[in-house]
N, C-alpha and C positions, 0 to 999 in steps of 0.2 A: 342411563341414557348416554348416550355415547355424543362426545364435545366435537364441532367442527375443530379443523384443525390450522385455519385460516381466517383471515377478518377481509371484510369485502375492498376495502384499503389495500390489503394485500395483493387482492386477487387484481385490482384495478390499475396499482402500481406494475404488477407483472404484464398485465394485458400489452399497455402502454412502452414496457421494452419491447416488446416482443415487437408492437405498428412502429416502435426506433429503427428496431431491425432491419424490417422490412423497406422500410424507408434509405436505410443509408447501404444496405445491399442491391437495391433497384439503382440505385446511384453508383456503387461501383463498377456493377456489371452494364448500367449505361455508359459509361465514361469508357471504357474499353471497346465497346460495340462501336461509337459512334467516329475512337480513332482508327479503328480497323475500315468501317467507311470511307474516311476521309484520304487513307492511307491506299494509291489506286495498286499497291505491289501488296498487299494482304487480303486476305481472302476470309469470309467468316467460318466459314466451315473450316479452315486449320485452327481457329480460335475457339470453337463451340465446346471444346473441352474445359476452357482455360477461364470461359465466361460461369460456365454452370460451377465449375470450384471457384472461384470467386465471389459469386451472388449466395453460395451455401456459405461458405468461410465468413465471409461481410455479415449474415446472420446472426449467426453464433456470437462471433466478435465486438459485434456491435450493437447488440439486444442488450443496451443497460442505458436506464432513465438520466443517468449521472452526465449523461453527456449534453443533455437540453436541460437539467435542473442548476448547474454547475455555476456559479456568479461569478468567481474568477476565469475570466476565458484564457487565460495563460496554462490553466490547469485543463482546460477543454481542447487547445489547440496541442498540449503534452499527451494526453492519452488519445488525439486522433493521430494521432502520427505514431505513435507506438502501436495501436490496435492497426492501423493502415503496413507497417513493417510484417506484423504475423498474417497479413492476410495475404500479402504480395509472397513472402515467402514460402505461405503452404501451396500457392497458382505454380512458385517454381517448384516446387520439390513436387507436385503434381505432376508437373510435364517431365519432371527427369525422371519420376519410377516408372510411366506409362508413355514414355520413347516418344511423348507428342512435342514434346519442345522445341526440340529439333527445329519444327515447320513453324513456329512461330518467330514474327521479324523481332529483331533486336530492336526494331527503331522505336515501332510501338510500343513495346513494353518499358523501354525507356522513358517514353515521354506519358507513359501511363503511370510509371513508377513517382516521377514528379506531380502530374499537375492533378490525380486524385486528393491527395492529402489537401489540398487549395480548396477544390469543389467540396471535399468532403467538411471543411472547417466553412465553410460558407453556407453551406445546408447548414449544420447544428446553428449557426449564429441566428439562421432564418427561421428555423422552428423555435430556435428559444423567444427570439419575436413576436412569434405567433403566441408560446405557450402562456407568454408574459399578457399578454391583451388578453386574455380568455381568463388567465386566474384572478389580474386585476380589478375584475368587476366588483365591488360591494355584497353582491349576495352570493359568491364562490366563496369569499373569504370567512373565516373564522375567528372571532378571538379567544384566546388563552390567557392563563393568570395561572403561578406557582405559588405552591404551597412548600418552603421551605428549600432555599434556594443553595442549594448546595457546589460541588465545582463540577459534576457533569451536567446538571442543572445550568447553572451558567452556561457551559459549552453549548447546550441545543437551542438556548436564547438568542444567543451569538450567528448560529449558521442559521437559525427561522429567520433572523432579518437579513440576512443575506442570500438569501433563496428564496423569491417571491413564487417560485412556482408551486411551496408547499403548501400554498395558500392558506395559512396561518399566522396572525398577526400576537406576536406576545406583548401585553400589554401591561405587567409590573406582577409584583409578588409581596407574598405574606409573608412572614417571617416573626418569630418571636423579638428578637432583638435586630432593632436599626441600623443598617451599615452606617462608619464612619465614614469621614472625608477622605481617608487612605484607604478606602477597600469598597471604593464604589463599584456596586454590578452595574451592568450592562441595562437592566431594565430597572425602573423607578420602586420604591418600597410604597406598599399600599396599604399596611398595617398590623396589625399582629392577628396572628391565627383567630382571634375570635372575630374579627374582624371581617371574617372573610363570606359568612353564609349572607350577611347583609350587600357584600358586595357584587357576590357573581349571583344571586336573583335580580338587582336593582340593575344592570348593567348589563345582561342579555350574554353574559359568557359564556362560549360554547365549547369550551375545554378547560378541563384542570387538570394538570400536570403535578402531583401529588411525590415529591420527595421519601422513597418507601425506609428511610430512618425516622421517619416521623407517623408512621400508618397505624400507631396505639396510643398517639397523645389524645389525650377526654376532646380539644378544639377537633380535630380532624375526626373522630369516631362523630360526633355532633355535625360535623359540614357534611359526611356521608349519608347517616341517616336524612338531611334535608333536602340533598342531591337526588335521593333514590326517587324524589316526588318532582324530576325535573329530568329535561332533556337533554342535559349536560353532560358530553364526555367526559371520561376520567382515566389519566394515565400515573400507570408509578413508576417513578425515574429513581433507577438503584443506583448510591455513589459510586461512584468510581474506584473508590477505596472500601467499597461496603464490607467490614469484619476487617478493616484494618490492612486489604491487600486490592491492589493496583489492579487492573484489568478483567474487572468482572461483565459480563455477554450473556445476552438472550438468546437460547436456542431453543430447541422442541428434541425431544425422546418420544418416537412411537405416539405421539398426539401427545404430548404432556410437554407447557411451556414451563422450560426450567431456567435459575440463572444459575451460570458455571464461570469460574474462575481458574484463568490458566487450560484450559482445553487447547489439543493442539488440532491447527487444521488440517495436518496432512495423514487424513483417515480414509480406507476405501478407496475409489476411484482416485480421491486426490493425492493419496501417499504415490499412486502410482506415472500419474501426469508428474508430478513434480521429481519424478526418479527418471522420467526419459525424456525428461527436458534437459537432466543434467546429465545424462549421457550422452546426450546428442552431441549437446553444444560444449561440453569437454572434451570430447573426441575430434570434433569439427576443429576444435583451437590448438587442441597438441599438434595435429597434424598440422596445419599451416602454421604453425611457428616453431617448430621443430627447431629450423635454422637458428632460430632468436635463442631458445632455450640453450643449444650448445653454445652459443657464442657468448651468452651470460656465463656459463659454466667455464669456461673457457677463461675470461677475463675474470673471475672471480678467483681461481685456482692461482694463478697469476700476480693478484694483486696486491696478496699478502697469503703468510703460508695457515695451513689449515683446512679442513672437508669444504665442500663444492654447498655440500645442503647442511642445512641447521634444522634441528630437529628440537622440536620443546614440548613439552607436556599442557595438554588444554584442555579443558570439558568439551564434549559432546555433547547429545541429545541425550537427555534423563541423567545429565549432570556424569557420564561417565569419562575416563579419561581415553586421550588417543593423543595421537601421535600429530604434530600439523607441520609440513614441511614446508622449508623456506631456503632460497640462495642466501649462502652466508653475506651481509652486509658490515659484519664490524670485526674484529680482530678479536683473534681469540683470548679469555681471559681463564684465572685461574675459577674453578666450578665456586658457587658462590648459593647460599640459602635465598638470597634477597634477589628478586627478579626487578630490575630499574627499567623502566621504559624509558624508549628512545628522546633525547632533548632534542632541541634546535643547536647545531651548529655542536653536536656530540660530538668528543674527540675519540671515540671507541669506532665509529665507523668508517671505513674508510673511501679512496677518494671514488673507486666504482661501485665501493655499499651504498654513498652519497646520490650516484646517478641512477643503479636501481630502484632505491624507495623513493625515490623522488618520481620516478616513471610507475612504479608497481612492478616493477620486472621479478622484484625479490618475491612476489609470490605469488607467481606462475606454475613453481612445482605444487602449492595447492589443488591442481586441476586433477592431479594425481589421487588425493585425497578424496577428492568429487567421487571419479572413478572404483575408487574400494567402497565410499559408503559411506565414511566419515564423515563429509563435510558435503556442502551443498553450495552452488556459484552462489547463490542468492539466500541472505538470512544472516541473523547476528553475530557480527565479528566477534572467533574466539578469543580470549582474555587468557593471559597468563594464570595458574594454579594459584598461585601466591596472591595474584588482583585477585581475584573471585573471591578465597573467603575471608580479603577484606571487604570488601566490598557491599558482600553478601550480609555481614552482618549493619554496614550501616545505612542501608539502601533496601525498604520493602519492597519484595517484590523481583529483589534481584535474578535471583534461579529462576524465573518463572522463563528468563529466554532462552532457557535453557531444553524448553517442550519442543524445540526445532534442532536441526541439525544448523552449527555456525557456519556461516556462509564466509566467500572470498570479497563478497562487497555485501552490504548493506543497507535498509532507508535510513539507517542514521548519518552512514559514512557520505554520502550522496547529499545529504542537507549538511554537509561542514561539520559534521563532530568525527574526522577521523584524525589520529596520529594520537599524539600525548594529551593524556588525562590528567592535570594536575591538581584538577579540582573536585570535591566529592561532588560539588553542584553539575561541572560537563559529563561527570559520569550519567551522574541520574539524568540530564536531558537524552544520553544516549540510550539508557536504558527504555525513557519514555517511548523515542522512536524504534528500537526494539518490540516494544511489545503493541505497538501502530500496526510494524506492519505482521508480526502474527496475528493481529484478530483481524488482518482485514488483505489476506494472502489471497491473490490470483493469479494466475500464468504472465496475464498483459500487467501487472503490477511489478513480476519478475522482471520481463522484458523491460519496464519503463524506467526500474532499476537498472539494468546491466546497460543499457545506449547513455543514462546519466553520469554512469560510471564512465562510460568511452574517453565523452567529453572532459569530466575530470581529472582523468589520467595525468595528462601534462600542464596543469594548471590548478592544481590544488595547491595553495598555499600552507594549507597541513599537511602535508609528506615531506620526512626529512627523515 
């Protein structure tokens, strides 16, 4: 008998982006309509191009739930404004392949360019409003109780109460042995595993979240079998570490839900969006800084003697080596086995290697990189030959960021873990966000990286 390949959860969370969509593309292409009104030197009919690729684009863009479930609104007002950057830009690159741009007024598009991202962060704040009154009722809501509370366990405890629109309320866990006063979870302990078919009959719990390191102890086989004569969901939450390795993901093969660890996401369609995003906008960048490049090159040749670029040996994608180019920043020394990474206030670098890395100028000839294949604008900053298989062996997990092509920036670098590693603990937080943003890779995730990186440029207090 052949298994759906879907849970009605699924299909209801989908529906739900798709009426986001709808919603915050009816709102962009009104907020354009309404300045071309008001604007009495534009005309709708030079706009009616410019509107229907905007309301399609605003769709696409903005068909995800995440933007009205979101608790932090700093993180909701971050991806409208990044998702509102790709939707304005595909309106222009629309009018410049189809010669209609031309006829549209600069003023409107300016002042549409600003005060959408306003309206559009006002809308989400008003539907999360809305969505907030509707899940908070008592008979929407749900309660949950864990069985075996482990650290991704933990982590969905943590975001359920801070996302009231999952309408799930977690209300404590089972567990064999008692947290101490040092290692208090987030939710209350409620007893030990046997403890628990007493509880979620007596208590009207409409979910259990089941720890699947624990799905063959004699207590959990005994709560299943009592479950199966009640109406209570059951989910299994695999560690995060489950078999010993960091980054394990539920996905589906041809209807069959499987859990896979270390999969890369740039497969099919996606390998290939993420290949002309990094041609675009590496070609878009040599060219307008052309200037910039020769005049590093220029001052670097200059400022001490030795080659213009520095070239080092780095893993790739599937761990192979390549070549990753960089403006020379430090003076040159005799060849050396041990690769040292760069200190604060290094006397090896000199005083325009100091102003490059401090800017990011020094790797700029990276885009070059981009260009052959090697590397990618966006995605896990390469590591020296020599870091990696230290690293590698005392950090699980390590190679796994290795399923992507290393990128010129980041989400680790962008959250403050770039420059010097001097601790095996800042490695592993960089690795953590390493393997964040492979299992959770999208174009507007790319984008919301590379505009973080802008900002950071001359104001990173780790570049040196």
């Amino acid at each position: 008998m052949k298994q759906p390949t879907g849970s009605s959860q699924s299909a209801q969370q989908h529906l739900l982006s798709l009426c986001t969509g709808l919603i915050f593309a009816a709102a962009i292409a009104l907020s354009l309509l309404l300045l071309v009104a008001l604007y009495d030197k534009a005309h709708v009919q030079e706009f009616a191009s410019a509107i229907f690729v905007s309301a399609l684009a605003g769709f696409v863009v903005f068909s995800r739930l995440d933007l009205v479930s979101w608790a932090d609104r700093i993180d909701i007002f971050t991806s409208i404004f990044t998702r509102w950057a790709v939707v304005y830009l595909l309106v222009i690159l629309s009018g410049y392949f189809s010669m209609s741009g031309e006829q549209l007024s600069r003023l409107v598009m300016l002042w549409w360019l600003f005060v959408t991202p306003f309206v559009l962060s006002l809308l989400a704040l008003g539907l999360q409003m809305i969505a907030i009154q509707v899940y908070s009722t008592g008979s929407r809501r749900r309660k949950a109780v864990f069985l075996r509370f482990h650290e991704a366990a933990g982590t969905l405890a943590k975001r359920m109460q801070y996302e009231p629109l999952l309408g799930v309320d977690p209300i404590g866990y089972f567990d064999s042995v008692a947290p101490t006063d040092d290692d208090a979870p987030p939710l209350p302990w409620l007893g030990n595993m046997t403890d628990a078919v007493l509880y979620v009959n007596s208590h009207k719990v409409d979910i259990v979240f089941l720890g699947l390191d624990m799905a063959e102890s004699p207590a959990v086989r005994e709560l299943m079998e009592a479950l199966q004569d009640s109406t209570v969901s059951i989910y299994f939450i695999p560690d995060s570490k489950l078999f010993g390795v960091p980054g394990v993901q539920v996905t589906e093969m041809v209807g069959v839900p499987l859990l896979v660890v270390a999969e890369t996401p740039f497969l099919g369609l996606s390998h290939g969006l993420k290949r002309l995003t990094d041609v675009v906008i590496s070609s878009i960048l040599l060219i307008a800084l052309a200037p910039v490049l020769c005049g590093v090159a220029v001052a670097v040749k200059i400022s001490s003697p030795g080659p213009i670029m520095f070239r080092q040996k780095r893993y790739g994608v599937g761990g192979k080596e390549i070549d990753v180019y960089k403006f020379r920043s430090m003076r040159m020394a005799a060849p050396s086995d041990q690769v040292k990474q760069a200190t604060q206030n290094d006397d090896r670098i000199t005083r325009v290697g100091r102003f490059i890395r401090k800017s990011s100028l020094d790797e700029l000839p990276q885009f070059f990189n981009v260009l052959q294949g090697s590397m990618s604008i966006v995605g896990p900053r390469p590591h020296a030959v020599q870091h990696n298989e230290l690293y590698r062996k005392l950090i699980p997990g390590y190679m796994l960021r290795h399923k992507v092509k290393p990128g010129i920036t980041g989400w680790a670098q962008v959250n403050g873990l770039r420059g010097e590693t001097e601790t095996v603990d800042k490695m592993r937080r960089r690795i953590q966000y390493d393997l964040v943003y492979i299992s959770h890779w999208s174009v507007s995730f790319d984008i919301r990286i590379i505009l973080r990186t802008a900002l950071l440029v001359f104001r990173d207090t780790n570049a040196y």
